[in-house]
C-alpha positions as CSV (number, residue, x, y, z in Angstrom):
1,X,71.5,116.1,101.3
2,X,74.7,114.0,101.9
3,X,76.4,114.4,105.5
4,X,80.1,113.6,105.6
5,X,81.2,111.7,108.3
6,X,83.7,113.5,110.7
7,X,86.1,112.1,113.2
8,X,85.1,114.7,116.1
9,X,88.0,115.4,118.3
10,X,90.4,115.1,115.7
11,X,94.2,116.7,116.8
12,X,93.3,118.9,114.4
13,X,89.6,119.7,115.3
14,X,85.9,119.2,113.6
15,X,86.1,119.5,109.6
16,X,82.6,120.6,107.9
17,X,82.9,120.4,104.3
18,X,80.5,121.2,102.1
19,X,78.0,118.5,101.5
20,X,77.5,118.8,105.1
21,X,74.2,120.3,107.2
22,X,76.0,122.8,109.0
23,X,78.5,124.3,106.4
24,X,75.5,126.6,104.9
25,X,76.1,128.3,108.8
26,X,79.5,127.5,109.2
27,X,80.8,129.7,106.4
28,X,78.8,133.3,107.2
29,X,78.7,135.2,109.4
30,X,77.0,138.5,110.9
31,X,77.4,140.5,108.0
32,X,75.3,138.3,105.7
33,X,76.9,140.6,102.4
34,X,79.9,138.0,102.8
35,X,79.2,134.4,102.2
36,X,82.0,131.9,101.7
37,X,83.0,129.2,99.6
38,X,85.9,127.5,102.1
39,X,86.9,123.5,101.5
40,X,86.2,123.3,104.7
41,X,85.5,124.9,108.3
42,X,87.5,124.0,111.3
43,X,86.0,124.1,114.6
44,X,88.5,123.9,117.2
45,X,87.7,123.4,120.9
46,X,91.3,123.7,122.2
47,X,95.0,125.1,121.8
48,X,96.6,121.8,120.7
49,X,93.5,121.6,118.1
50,X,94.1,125.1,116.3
51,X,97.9,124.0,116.4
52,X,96.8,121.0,114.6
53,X,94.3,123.3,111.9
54,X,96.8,126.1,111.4
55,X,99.8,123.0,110.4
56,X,97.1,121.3,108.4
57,X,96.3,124.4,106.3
58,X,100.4,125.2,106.0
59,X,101.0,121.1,104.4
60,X,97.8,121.2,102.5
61,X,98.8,125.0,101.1
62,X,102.8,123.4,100.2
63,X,101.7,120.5,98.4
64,X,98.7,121.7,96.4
65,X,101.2,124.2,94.6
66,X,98.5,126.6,94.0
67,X,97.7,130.3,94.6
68,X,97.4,130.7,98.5
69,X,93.9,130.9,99.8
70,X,93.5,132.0,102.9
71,X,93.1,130.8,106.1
72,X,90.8,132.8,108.7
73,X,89.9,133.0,111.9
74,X,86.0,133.3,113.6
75,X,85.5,134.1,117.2
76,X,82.2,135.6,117.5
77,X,81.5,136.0,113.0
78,X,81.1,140.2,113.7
79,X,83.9,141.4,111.3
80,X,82.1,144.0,109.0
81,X,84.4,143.4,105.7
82,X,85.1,140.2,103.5
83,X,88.0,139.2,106.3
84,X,87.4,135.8,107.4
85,X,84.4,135.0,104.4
86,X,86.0,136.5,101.6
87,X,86.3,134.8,97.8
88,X,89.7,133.8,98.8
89,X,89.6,131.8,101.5
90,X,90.1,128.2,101.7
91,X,89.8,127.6,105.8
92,X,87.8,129.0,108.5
93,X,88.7,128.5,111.6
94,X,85.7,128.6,114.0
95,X,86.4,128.9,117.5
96,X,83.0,129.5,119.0
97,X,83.2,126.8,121.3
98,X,86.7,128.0,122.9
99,X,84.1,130.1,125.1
100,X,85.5,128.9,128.8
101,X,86.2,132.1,131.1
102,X,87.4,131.0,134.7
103,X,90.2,132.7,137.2
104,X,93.6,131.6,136.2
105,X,95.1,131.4,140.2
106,X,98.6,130.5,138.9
107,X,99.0,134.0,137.1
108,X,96.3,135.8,138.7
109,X,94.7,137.0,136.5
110,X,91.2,136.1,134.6
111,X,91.5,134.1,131.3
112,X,88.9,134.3,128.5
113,X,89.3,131.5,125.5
114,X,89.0,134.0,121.9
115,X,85.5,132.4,121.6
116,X,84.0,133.9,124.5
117,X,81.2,136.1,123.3
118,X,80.4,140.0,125.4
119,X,77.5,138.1,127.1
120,X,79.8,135.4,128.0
121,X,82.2,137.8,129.8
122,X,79.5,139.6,131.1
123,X,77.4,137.4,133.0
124,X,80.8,134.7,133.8
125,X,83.0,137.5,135.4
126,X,80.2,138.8,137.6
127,X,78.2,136.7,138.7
128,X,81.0,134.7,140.5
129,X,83.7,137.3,140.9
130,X,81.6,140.5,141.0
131,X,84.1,141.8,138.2
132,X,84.2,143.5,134.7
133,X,85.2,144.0,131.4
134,X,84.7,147.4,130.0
135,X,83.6,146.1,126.6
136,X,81.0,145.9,124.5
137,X,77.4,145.7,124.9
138,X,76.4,144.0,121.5
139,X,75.9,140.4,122.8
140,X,77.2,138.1,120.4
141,X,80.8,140.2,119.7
142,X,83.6,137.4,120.1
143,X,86.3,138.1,122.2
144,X,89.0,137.0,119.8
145,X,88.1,140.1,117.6
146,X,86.6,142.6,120.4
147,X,89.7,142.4,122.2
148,X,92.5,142.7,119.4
149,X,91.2,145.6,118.2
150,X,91.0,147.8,121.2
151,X,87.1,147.1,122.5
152,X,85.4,149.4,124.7
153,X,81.8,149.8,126.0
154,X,80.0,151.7,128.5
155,X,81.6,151.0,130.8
156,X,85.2,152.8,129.1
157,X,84.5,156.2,130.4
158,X,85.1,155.0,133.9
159,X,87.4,152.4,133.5
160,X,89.3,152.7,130.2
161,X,89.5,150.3,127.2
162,X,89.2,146.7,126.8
163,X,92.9,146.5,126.0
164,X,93.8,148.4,129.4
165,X,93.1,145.4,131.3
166,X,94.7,142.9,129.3
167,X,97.8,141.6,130.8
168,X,98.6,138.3,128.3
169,X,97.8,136.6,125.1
170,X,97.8,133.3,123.9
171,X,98.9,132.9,120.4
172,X,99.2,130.1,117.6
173,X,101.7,131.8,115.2
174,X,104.1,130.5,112.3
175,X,107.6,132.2,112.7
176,X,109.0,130.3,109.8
177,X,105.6,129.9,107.6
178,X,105.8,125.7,108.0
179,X,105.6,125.3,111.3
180,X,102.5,126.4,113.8
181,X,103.1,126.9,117.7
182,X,101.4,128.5,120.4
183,X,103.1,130.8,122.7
184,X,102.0,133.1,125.8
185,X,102.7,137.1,125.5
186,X,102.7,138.6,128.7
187,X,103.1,142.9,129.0
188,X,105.9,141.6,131.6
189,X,107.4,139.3,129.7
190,X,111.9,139.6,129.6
191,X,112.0,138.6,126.5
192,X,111.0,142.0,124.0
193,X,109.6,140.2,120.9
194,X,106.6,139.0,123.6
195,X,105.9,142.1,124.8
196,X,105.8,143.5,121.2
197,X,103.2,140.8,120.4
198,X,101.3,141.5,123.2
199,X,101.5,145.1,122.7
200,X,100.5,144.0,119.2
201,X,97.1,142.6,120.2
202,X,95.9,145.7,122.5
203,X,94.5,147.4,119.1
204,X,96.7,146.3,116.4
205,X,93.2,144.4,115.1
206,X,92.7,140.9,114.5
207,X,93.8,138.4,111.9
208,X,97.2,139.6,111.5
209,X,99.8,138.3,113.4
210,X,98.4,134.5,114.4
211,X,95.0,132.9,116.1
212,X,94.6,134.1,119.9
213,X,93.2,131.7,121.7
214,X,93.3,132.6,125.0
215,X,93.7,136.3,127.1
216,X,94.3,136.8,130.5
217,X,93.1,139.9,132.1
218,X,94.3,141.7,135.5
219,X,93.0,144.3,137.1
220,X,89.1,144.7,136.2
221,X,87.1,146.9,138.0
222,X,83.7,146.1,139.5
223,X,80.6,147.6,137.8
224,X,78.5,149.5,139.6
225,X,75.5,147.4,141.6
226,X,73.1,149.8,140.4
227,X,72.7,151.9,137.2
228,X,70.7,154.5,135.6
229,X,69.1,153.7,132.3
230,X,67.5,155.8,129.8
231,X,65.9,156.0,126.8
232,X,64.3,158.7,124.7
233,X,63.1,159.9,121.2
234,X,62.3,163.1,119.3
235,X,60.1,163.0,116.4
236,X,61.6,163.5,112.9
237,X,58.2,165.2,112.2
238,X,59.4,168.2,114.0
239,X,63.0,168.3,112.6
240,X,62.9,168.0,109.1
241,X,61.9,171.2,108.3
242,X,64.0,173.3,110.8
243,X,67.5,172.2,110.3
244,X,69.1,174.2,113.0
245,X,66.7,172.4,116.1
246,X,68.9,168.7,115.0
247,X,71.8,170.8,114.2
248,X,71.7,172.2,117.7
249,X,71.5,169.0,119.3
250,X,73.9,167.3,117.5
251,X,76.2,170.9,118.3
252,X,75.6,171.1,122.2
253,X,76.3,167.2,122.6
254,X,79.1,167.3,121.0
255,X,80.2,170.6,122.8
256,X,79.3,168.8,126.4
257,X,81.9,166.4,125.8
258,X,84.2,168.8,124.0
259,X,84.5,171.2,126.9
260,X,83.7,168.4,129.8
261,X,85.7,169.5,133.2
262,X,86.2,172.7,131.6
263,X,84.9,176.3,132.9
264,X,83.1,176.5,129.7
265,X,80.2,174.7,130.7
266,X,77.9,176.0,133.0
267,X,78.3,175.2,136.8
268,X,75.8,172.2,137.5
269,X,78.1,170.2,134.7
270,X,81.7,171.1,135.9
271,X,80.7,167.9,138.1
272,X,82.7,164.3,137.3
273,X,80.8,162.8,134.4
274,X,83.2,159.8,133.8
275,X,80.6,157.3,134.8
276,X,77.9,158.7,131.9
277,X,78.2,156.9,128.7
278,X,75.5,158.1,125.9
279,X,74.7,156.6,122.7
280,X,73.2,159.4,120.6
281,X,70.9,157.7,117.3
282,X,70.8,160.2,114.1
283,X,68.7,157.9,112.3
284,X,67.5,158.4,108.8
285,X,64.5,160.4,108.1
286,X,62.6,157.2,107.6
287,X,62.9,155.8,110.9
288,X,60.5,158.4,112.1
289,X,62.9,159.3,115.2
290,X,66.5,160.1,116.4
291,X,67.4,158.9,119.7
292,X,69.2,159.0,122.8
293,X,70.4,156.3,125.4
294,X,71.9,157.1,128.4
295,X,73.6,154.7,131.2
296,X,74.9,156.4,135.0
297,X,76.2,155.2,137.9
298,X,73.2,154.7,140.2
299,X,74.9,154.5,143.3
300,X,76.3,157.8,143.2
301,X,73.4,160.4,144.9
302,X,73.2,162.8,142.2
303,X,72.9,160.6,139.4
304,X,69.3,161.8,138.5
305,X,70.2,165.2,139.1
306,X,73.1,165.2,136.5
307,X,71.4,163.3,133.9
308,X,68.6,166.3,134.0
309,X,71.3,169.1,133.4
310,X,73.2,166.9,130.7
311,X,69.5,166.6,129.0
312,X,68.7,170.2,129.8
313,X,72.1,171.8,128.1
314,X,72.3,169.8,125.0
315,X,68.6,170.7,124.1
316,X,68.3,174.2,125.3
317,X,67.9,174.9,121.6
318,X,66.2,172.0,120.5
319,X,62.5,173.0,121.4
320,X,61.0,169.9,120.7
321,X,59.2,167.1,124.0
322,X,61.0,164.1,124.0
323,X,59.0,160.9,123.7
324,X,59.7,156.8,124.5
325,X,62.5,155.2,122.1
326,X,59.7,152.7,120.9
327,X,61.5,151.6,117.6
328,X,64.4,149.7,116.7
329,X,67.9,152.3,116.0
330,X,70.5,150.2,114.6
331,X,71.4,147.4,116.9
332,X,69.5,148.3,119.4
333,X,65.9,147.3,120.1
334,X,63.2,149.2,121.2
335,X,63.2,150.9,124.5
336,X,59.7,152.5,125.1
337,X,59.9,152.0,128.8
338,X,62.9,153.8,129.8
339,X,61.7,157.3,129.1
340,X,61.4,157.4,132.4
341,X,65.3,156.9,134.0
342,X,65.1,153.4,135.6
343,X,67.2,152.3,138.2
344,X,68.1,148.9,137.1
345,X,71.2,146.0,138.4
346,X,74.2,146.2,136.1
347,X,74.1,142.9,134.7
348,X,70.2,143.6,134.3
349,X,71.1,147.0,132.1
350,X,73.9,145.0,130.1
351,X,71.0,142.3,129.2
352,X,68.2,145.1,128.4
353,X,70.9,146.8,126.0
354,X,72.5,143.5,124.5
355,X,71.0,143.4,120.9
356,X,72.8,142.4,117.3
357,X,69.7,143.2,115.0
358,X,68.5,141.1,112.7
359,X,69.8,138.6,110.0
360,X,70.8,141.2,107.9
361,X,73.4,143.0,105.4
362,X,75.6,146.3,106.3
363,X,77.9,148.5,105.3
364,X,80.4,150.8,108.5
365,X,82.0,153.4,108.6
366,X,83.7,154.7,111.7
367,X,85.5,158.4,113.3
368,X,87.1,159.4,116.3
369,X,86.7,163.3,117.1
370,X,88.6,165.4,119.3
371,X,86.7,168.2,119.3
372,X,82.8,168.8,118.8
373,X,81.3,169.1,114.8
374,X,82.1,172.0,112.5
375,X,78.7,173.8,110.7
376,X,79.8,172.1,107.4
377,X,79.8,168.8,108.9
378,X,76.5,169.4,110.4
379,X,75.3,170.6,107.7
380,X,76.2,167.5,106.1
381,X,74.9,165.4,108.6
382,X,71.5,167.2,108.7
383,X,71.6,166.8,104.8
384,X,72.3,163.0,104.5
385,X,69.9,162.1,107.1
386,X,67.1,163.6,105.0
387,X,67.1,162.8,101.8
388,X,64.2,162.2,99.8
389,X,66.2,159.6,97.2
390,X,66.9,157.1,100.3
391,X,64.5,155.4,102.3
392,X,65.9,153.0,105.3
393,X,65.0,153.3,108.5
394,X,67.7,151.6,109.6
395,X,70.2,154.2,108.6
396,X,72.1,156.3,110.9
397,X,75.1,157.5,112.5
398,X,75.8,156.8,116.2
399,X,77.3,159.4,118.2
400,X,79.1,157.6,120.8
401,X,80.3,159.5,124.3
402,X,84.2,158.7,125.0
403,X,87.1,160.1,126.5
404,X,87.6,160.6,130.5
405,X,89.5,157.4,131.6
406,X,89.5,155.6,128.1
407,X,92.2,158.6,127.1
408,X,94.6,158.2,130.6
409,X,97.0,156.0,128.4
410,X,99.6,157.4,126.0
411,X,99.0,157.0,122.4
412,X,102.2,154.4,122.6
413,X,101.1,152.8,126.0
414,X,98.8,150.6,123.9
415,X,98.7,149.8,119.9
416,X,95.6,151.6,119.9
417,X,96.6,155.1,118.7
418,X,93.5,157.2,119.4
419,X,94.0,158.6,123.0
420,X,92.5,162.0,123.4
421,X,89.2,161.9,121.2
422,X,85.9,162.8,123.0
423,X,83.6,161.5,120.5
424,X,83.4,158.0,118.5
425,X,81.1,157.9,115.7
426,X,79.4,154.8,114.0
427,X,77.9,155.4,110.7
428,X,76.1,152.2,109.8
429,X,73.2,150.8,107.3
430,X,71.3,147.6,106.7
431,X,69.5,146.1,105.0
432,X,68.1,142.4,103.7
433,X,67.5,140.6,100.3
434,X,64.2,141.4,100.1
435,X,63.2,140.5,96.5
436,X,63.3,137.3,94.4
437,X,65.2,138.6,91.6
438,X,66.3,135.6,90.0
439,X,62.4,134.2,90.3
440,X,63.5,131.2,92.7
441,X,60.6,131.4,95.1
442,X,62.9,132.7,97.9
443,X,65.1,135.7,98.3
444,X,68.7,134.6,99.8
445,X,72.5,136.2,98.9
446,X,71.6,134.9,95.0
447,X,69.2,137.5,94.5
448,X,71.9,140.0,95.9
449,X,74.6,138.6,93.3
450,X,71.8,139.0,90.3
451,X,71.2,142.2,91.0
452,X,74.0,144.8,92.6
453,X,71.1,147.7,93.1
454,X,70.0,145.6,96.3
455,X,73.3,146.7,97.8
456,X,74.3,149.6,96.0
457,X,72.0,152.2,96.6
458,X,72.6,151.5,100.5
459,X,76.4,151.3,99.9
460,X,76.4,155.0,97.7
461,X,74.4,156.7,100.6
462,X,76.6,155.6,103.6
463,X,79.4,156.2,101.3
464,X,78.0,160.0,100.5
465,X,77.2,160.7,103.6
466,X,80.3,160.1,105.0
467,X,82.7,161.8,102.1
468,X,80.8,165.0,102.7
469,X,81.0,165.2,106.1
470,X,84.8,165.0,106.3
471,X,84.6,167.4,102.8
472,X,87.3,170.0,104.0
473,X,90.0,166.4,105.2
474,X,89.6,164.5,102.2
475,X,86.7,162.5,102.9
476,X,87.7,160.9,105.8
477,X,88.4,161.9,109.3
478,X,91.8,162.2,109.4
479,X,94.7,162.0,112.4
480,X,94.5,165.0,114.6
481,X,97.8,166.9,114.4
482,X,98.0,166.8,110.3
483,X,96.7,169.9,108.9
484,X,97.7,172.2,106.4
485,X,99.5,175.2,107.3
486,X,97.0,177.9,106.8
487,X,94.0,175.6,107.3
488,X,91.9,174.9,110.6
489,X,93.6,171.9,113.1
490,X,91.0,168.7,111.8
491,X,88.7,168.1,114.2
492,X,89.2,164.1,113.8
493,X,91.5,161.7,114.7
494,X,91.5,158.4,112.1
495,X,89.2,155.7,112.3
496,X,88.1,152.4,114.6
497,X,89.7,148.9,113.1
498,X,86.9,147.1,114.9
499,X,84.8,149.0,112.4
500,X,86.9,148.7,109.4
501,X,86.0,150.3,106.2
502,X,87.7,149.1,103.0
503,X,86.6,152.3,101.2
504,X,89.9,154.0,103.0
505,X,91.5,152.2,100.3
506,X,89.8,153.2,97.5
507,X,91.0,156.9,96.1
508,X,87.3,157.5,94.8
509,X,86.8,158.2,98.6
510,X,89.9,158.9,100.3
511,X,92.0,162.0,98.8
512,X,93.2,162.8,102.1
513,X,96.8,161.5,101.5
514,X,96.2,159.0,104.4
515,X,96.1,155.3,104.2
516,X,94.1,153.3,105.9
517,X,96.7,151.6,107.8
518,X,97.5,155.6,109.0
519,X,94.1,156.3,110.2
520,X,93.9,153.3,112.3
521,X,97.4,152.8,114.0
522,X,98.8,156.3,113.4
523,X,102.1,156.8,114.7
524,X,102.0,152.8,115.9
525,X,102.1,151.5,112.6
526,X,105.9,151.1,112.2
527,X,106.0,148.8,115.3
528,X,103.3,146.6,114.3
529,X,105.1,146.3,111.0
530,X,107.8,145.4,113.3
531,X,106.1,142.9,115.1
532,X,104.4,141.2,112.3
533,X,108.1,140.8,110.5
534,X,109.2,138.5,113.7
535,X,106.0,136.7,114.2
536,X,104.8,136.0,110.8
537,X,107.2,137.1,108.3
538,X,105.7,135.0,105.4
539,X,102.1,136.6,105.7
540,X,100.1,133.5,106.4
541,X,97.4,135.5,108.4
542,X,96.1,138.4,106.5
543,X,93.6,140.0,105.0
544,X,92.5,143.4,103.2
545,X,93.7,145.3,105.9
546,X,95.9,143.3,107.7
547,X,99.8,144.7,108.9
548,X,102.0,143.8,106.4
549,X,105.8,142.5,107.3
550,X,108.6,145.0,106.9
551,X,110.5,145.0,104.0
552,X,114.6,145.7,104.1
């Protein structure tokens, strides 16, 4: 195979073409449905060098005097649609080795370059500065996207969002569509079009208004030194035949976080659960299991004490032994040994629960929820999870705890809308190529473009599932605050742009009346619009989903 030669250091970075070893790795990422065709991949290892890329692409795109291809950006490769490696893109903009994270002593703060990975944070913030970001726990998550769109992790519950830290942004952006330039955004910055753009990027989502390339963070909290961990199971075996023992789970969990610090729970709860944060698995009947994962603060007394009457209310009903987590759920590995709650080290717990799965292929969908489930919706839940014409076992929905501090902010404070839900669901599916349909010898992403099935039959489940249980909204989960007159209050409120969804486009699946754009940013949207006018009025960075500039 021919290798190009490339000037390394270039003002404009490291250009992999194809012909080249490393563009076959260069131009995927996570999601391996998307796979694509750029004339070239840019990895930049500095501001000056993604000033130099972003100018490159603008003269290239002037003089070529063709359609405008796109040119995206790539901190960690996790974006679950065809944003960065879509069919239409002509750069990539790799900045996986902008990964530095140090203290910033001239503003104070903590700065993390936008290729800075979850793990990266994690073990670079503590181990010298015995600090936090409440963020994700999937290990391989990129700042650059994590942050923009709002992040949060188990560690929100206690100490709020990603976003609630963040007190500037670095930015490369093109106010005049020629010309690129990097400026700093500060949430005290005089002038107001700064603030707006940092206010943009504290869940206005990524790829919209310019390439961060740096964040500076103030105010992080300190983890706890010691946390409880667990991990359990229930067997499918003794669910799938008696509806209302899942159903009553799924009911009471919900209702725990529903009616937290509330007289309606039962005295041992109406205790401060801020520091629990749960990850409840509804895996497909084919996994053999659902789960539960469960992380406390260790240091506080009663910490065993209160994750026994959490388990103990939410299964009153249930009437079926737990057993170990000994299977993979999603992105999450197995966990056989933490039936038992295990008193682990933060930093240890962070590595035990930092997975990303497997090379593989998948389809999102996401839902905030202000209140518990309605019966339809667990009926529809119970329904999806068990059908007989759909065999994955790594199909689920994730039932995520949120709420306490992660809803302190006003719905305005930061871009990202959604400030009062309790719950945050995940539905998710993968899946790999499997088969050698065009008789190659090997199965790769051609055997997935000879044959749609491969995708398809996992794409009309999660897409079924999810239209049924938000039936009575229009098929997806929509604002809180928007029902009919004569109807119930929805029980939702819009949807996660970290996990975006391009089927809330589509009217085959949305008839709620609600754009995308409406379920993510909400009442917020205007002011992105606003912001995206001023900062990059000639839409150079966008995508499928993107804000687009004001008009009049």
């Amino acid at each position: 195979m021919a290798v190009h030669t490339i000037r390394a250091g270039a003002a404009y970075g490291t250009e992999v073409r194809p012909g080249d070893a490393r563009y076959e790795a260069l131009r995927r990422g996570f999601n391996q449905r998307f796979i694509a065709t750029p004339d070239y991949v840019t990895v930049a290892r500095s501001t000056d060098e993604v000033v130099g890329a972003v100018t490159k692409y603008l003269a290239d795109r002037r003089s070529d005097g063709g359609p405008a291809r796109r040119l995206t950006v790539r901190s960690g490769g996790h974006c679950y649609e065809d944003f960065v490696c879509g069919d239409d893109v002509a750069v990539i903009l790799d900045l996986g080795q902008m990964d530095a994270v140090y203290l910033d002593e001239e503003r104070g703060a903590y700065c993390v370059e936008a290729g800075a990975t979850n793990w990266h944070l994690a073990t670079r913030l503590y181990a010298p500065f015995g600090v936090a970001v409440p963020g994700g726990s999937c290990y391989s998550v990129g700042t650059g996207g994590h942050v923009t769109g709002g992040g949060y992790g188990l560690l929100s519950r206690q100490h709020g969002l990603t976003v609630d830290h963040l007190y500037a942004v670095e930015v490369v952006v093109v106010r005049d569509g020629q010309h690129a330039e990097a400026v700093v955004a500060r949430r005290d910055s005089p002038e107001p079009e700064l603030r707006d753009l940092w206010w943009a990027h504290t869940g206005g989502g990524g790829g919209t208004f310019g390439v961060v390339t740096r964040f500076w963070f103030k105010g992080l909290p300190e983890p706890p030194s010691l946390v409880l961990l667990h991990a359990v199971a229930w067997p499918w075996d003794r669910l799938k035949d008696h509806p209302e023992r899942l159903k009553s789970l799924v009911r009471n969990y919900g209702l725990f976080f529903e009616h937290e610090n509330t007289t309606r729970l039962p005295a041992p709860l109406r205790v401060d659960y801020s520091d629990m944060f749960t990850l409840l698995k509804l895996n497909h009947l084919s996994n053999g299991k659902i789960g539960l994962i469960t992380q406390l603060d260790a240091t506080r007394p009663d910490s065993a004490q209160r994750l026994t009457a959490f388990l103990d209310w939410i299964t009153q009903d249930l009437g079926v032994e737990p057993t170990p987590l000994d299977r993979r759920m999603g992105e999450h590995a197995p966990m056989g040994g933490l039936h038992v709650p295990t008193r682990l080290p933060w930093l240890t717990a962070t590595q035990t629960l930092n997975g990303s799965g497997d090379n593989q292929c998948g389809k999102y969908k996401s839902a905030y929820m202000t209140r518990g489930f309605t019966e339809p919706q667990l009926d529809a839940i119970f329904h999806h999870l068990r059908r007989p014409d759909y065999t994955n076992p790594q199909a689920l929905l994730q039932v995520d705890s949120y709420g306490a501090a992660a809803n302190l902010p006003g719905s305005a404070d930061t871009a990202v809308h959604q400030r009062s839900s309790v719950l945050k669901l995940q539905y998710q599916t993968y899946w790999s190529w499997q088969e050698d349909v065009n008789q190659d010898g090997v199965a790769d992403q051609l055997d997935a473009a000879a044959d749609p099935e491969i995708a398809g039959r996992h794409l009309r489940w999660i897409r079924e599932f999810y239209r049924d249980v938000y039936a009575d909204t229009g098929g997806v989960p929509v604002l809180a605050g928007t029902g009919e007159e004569g109807r119930p209050e929805p029980v939702t409120d819009g949807c996660y742009i970290n996990y975006p969804d391009t089927d809330l486009d589509d009217p085959e699946w949305n008839t709620s009346g609600q754009p995308a754009h409406r379920l993510y940013h909400g009442s917020n949207y205007e002011r992105l619009r606003k912001t995206k006018s001023y900062w990059d009025p000639r839409d150079v960075f966008r995508h499928a989903q993107s804000i687009p500039p004001a008009t009049g």
